[in-house]
C-alpha positions in Angstrom: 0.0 0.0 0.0 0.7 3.3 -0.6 0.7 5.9 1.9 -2.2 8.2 1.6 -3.3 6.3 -0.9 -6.1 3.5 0.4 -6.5 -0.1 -0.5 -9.7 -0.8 -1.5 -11.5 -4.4 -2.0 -14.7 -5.9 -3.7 -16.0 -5.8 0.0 -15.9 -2.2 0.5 -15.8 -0.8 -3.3 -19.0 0.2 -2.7 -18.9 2.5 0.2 -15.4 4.1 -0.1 -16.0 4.5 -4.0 -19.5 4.6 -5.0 -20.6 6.1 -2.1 -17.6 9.2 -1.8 -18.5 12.7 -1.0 -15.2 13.5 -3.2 -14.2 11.9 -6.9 -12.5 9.0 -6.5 -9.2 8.2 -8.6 -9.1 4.3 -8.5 -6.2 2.7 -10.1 -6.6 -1.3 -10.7 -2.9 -2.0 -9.9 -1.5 -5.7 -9.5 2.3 -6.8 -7.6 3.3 -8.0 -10.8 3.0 -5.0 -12.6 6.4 -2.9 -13.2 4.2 0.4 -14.5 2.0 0.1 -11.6 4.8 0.1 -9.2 5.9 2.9 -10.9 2.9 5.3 -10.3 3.1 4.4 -6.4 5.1 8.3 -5.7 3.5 9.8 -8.4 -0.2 8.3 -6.9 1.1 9.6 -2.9 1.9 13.4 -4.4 -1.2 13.2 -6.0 -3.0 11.9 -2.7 -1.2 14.7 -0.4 -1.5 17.4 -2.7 -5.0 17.0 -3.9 -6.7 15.2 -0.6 -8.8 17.9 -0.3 -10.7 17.3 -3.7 -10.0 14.0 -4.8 -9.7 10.5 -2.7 -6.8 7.7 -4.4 -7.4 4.5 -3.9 -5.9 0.9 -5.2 -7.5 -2.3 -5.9 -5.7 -5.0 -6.7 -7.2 -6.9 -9.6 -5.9 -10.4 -8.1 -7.6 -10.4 -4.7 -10.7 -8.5 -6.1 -11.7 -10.3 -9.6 -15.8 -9.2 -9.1 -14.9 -5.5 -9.4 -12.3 -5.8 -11.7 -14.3 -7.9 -14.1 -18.1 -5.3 -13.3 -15.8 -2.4 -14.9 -14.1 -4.3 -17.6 -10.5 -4.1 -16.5 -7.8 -5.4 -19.0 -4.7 -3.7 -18.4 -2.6 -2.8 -15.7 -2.6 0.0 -14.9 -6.0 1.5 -15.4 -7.2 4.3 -13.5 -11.2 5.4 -13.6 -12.6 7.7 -11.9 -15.4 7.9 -10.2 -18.0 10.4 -9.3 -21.4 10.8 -7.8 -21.2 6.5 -7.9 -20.5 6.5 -11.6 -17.3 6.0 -13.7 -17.1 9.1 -15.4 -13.4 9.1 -16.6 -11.0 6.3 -17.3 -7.5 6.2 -18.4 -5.0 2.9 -19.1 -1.2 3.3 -18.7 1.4 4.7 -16.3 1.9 8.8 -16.8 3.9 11.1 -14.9 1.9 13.3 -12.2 2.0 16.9 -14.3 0.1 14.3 -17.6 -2.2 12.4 -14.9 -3.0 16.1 -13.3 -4.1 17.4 -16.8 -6.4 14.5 -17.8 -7.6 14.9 -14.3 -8.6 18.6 -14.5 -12.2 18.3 -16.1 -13.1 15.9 -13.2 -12.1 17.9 -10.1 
């Protein structure tokens, strides 16, 4: 886990994501993934920075196959985010924090 960021599961999906106050960043993240490991700082800066407006949270598509497979998850890693319960954005690929920060502006 990240710090800052939260792990989330297919037993609380639902009421840290669907049911946030805030937009949710999720990314679907697995250990065996190199990029995904990658985005771990970029995904903490992003969590400190923008806590105020935005909660980050992983899932990891291993342990958590019935959320993974609702949202139609192929690659790692994909981040959606979510707001007001719906996806409303999603995005497939590590990116630095500056690219990730842009594509994230119309949703915060």
């Amino acid at each position: 886990m990240v710090t800052g960021v939260m792990d989330v599961t297919d037993g609380d999906f639902e009421a840290e994501v669907i049911g946030a106050q805030l937009p949710v960043l999720v990314e679907f993240t697995a250990d065996w993934c190199p990029p995904c490991r990658q985005m771990g700082p970029v995904l903490k800066a992003l969590a400190s920075e923008e806590g105020d407006r935005l909660k980050v949270v992983q899932l990891d598509v291993d342990s958590n196959p019935r959320t993974t497979n609702a949202y139609k998850v192929l690659s790692m890693p994909t981040f959606m985010v979510f707001r007001g319960g719906e996806p409303v954005k999603s995005m497939v690929g590590a990116r630095a924090k500056r690219r990730l920060l842009e594509e994230l502006s119309d949703v915060l």
